[in-house]
C-alpha positions as CSV (number, residue, x, y, z in Angstrom):
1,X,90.6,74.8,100.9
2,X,88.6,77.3,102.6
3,X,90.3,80.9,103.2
4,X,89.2,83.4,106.0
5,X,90.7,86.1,106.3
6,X,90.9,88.4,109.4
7,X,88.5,91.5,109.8
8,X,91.6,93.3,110.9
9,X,94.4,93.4,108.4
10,X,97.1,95.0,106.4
11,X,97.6,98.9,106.6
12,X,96.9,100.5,110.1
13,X,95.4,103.9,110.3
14,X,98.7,105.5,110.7
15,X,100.7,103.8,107.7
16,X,97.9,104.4,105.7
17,X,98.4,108.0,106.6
18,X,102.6,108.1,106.2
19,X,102.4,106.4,102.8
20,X,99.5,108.6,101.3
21,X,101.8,111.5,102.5
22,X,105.2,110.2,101.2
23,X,103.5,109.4,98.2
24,X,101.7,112.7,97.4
25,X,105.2,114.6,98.1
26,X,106.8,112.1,95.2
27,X,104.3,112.7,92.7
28,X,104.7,116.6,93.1
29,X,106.4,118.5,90.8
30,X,109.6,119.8,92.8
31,X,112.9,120.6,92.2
32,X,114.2,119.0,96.2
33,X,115.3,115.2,95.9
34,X,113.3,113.6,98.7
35,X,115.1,111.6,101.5
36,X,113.6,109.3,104.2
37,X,115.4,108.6,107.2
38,X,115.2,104.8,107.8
39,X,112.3,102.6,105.5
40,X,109.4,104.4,105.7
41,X,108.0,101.2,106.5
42,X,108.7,97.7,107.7
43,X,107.5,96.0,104.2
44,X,110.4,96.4,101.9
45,X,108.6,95.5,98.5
46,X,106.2,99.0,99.6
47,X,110.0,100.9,100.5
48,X,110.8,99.7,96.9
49,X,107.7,100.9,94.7
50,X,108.3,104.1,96.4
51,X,112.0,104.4,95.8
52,X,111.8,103.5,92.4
53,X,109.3,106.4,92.3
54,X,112.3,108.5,93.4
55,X,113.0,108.2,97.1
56,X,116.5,108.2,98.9
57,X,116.8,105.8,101.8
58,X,119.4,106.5,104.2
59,X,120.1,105.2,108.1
60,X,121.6,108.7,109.1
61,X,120.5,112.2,109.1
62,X,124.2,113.0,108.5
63,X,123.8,111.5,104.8
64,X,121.1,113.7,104.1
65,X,122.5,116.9,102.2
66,X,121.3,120.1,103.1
67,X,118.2,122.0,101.5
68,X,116.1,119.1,100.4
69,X,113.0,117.8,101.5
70,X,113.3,115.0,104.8
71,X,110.5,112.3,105.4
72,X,110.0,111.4,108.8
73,X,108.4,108.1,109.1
74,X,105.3,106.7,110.7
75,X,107.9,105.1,113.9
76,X,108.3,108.5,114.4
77,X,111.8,109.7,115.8
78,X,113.7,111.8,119.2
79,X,113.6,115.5,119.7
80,X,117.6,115.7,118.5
81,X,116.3,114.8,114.9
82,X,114.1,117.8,114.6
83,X,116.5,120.1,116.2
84,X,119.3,118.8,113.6
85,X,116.7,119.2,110.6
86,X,116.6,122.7,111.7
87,X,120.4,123.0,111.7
88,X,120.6,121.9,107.9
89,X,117.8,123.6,106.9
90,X,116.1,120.6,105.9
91,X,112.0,120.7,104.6
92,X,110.2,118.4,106.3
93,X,107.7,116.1,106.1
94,X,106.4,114.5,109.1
95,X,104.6,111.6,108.6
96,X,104.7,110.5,112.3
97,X,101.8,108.1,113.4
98,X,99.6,110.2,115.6
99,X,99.4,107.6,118.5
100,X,103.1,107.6,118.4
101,X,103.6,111.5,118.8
102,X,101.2,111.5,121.3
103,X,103.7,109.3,123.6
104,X,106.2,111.8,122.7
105,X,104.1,114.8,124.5
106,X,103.6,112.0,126.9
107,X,106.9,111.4,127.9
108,X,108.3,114.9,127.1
109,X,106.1,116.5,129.9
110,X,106.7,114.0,132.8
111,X,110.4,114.2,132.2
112,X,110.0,117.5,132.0
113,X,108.2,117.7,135.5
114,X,110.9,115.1,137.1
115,X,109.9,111.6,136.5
116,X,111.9,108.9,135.5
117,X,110.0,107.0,132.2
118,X,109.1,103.5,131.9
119,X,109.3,102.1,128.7
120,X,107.7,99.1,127.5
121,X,108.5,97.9,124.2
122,X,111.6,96.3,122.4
123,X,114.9,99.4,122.7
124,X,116.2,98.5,119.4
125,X,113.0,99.2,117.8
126,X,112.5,102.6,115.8
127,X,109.7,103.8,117.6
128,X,111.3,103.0,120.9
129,X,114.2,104.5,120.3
130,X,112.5,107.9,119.0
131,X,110.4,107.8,122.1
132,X,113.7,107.5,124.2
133,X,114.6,110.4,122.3
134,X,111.7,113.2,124.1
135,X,113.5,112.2,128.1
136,X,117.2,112.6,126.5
137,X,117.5,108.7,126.4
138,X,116.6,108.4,129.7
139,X,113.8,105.8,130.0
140,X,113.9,102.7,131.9
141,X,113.3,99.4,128.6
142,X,112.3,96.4,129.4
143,X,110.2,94.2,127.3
144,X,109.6,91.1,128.6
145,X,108.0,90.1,132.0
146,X,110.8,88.3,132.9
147,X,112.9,92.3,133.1
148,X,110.1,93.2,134.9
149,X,110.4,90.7,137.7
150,X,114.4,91.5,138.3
151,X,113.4,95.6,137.7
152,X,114.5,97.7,140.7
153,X,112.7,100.4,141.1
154,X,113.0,103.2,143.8
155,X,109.9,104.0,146.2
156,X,111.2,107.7,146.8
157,X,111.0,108.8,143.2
158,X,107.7,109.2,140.9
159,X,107.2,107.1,137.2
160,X,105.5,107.2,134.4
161,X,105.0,104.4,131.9
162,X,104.4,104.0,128.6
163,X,104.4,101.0,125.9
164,X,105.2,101.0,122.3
165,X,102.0,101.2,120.4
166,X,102.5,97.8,119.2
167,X,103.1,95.3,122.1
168,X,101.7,92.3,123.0
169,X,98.5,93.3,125.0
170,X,98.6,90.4,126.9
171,X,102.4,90.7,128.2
172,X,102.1,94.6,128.6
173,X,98.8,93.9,131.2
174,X,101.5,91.1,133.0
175,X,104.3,93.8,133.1
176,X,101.8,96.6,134.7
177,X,101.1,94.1,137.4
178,X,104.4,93.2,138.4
179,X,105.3,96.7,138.5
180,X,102.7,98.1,140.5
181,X,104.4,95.6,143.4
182,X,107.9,97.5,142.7
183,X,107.0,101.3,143.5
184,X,103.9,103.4,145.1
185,X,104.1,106.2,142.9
186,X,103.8,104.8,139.0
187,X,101.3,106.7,136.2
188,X,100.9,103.8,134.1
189,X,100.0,105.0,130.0
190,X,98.3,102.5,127.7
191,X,99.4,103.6,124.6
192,X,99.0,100.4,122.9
193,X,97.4,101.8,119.6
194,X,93.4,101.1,119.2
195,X,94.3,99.3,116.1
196,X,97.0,96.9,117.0
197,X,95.2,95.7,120.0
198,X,91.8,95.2,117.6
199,X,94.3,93.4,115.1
200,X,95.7,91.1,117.5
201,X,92.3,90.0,119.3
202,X,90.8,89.4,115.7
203,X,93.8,87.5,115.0
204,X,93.6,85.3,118.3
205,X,89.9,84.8,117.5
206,X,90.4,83.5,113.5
207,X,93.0,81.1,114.6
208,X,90.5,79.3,117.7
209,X,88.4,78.4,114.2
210,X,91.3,77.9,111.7
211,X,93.6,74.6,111.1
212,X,96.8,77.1,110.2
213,X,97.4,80.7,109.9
214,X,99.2,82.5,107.4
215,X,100.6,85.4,108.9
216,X,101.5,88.1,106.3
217,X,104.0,90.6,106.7
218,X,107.7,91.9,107.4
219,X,110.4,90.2,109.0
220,X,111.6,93.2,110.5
221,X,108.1,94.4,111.7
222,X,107.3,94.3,115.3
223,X,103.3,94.4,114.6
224,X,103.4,91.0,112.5
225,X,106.0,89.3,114.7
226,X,103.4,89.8,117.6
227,X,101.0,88.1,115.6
228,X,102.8,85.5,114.6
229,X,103.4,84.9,118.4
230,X,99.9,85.4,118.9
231,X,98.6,83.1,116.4
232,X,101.3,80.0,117.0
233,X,99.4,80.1,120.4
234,X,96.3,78.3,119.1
235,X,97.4,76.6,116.0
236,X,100.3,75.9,113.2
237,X,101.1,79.5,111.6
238,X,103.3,79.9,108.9
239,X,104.9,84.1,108.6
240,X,105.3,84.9,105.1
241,X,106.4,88.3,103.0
242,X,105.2,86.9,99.9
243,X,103.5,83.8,97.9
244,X,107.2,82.8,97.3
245,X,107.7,82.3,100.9
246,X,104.7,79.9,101.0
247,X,105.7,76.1,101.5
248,X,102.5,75.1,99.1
249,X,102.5,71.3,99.8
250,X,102.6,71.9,103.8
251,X,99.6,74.5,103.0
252,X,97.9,72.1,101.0
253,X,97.3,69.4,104.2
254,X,95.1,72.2,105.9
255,X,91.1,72.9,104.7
256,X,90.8,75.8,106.8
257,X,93.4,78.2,106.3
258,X,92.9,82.0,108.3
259,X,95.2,85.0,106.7
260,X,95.7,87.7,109.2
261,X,98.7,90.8,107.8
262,X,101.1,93.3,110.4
263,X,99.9,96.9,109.6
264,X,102.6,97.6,107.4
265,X,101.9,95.2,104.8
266,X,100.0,96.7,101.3
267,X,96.6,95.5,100.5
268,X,98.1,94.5,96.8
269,X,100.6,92.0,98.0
270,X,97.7,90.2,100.7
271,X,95.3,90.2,97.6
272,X,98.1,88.2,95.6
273,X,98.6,85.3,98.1
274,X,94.8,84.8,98.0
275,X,94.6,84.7,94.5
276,X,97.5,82.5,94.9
277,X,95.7,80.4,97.7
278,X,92.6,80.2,95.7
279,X,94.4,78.8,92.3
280,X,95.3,75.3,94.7
């Protein structure tokens, strides 16, 4: 069997960052309990190593008690949440993604100057929903091209879009183009992250040469489920959070196998399904 794997994989520049961050505060001799608000990430055997370190995971800032230290995750979350960790008296630690708090400012000033926001990314996700968050829940969501086509838009107001920093370049450039036939007066924001669109590209590229892909990462993470989408394009792909999700004697028909991992998957549990691979 011969393994490839992709030049661009596993932790993205801005997980990298939250988890060094959440880490460090863990390790530090405190008195405060630590709290995230949500997984820090989308990988729950990372969420694990770090809550048996001592982190409290909880879905609401209400559960949080007062006077202890709050993590804020790399998805990054709405204005409200930082006004309320105000109100509690909360210290926290903001381990928002840079690319993502830079759509905040983005979306906070246009509001803030009148227009109506365009969002392009999937409204249940966390990062879409914190964006929501800077234009008071506000934004126009649509996700697919298929929204975009039935999305009525009005020619006497003024837009700005924006994208969530992990969507499908491909279907974000299809969306921009139907909605430049909707209104005159659109600013349109790439905010599709540097590294996600270099991820999904090399992942495109590996699978033209591969016979399967193995696409490593989180069930729940929008990154990997685009590259699974991605990847089934061109050949057979198999989405795994483990070795144990492997289904070895399928894997074993195929000499060339490419491994490509979402950015929130640790570099510890990619190296174990190679060793894994290797050992057929």
């Amino acid at each position: 069997m011969n393994i490839k794997i992709s030049e661009k994989a596993g932790f993205c520049f801005g997980v990298k960052r939250a988890m060094g961050l959440a880490w460090r505060e863990l390790c530090d001799e405190h008195d405060k309990q630590t709290y995230a608000l949500g997984p820090l990430i989308h990988n729950k055997q990372a969420v694990e190593k770090y809550e048996e370190r001592g982190l409290i995971t909880v879905d609401d800032i209400e559960e949080i008690p007062s006077d202890v230290k709050m993590i804020i995750r790399s998805h990054g979350v709405s204005k409200s949440i930082y006004d309320r960790t105000e109100e509690k008296g909360l210290d926290v630690v903001d381990t928002t993604c840079p690319f993502v708090k830079k759509i905040h400012d983005i979306v906070k000033e246009n509001y803030d100057t009148g227009k109506k926001i365009i969002l392009i990314g999937d409204k249940n996700h966390p990062e879409v929903i914190g964006i929501n968050g800077w234009c008071k829940n506000t934004a126009i969501t649509i996700k697919t091209i298929e929204e975009a086509e039935v999305l009525e838009l009005n020619n006497d107001k003024s837009y700005c879009a924006v994208a969530q920093t992990t969507m499908n370049l491909e279907v974000y450039r299809k969306i921009v183009e139907i909605l430049k036939t909707k209104a005159d007066d659109i600013e349109f924001n790439n905010t599709i992250c540097s590294s996600t669109k270099a991820r999904q590209e090399a992942a495109r590229e590996l699978a033209s040469e591969m016979d399967c892909m193995i696409v490593i990462g989180g069930k729940h993470s929008s990154n990997t489920q685009k590259l699974v989408g991605i990847c089934k394009e061109v050949c057979p792909t198999f989405a795994i959070e483990t070795r144990d999700d492997l289904d070895v004697e399928e894997i074993k028909k195929y000499e060339n196998v490419g491994i490509t991992a979402g950015a929130s998957t640790p570099d510890w549990i990619i190296d174990d399904i190679i060793e894994f691979l290797k050992s057929l």
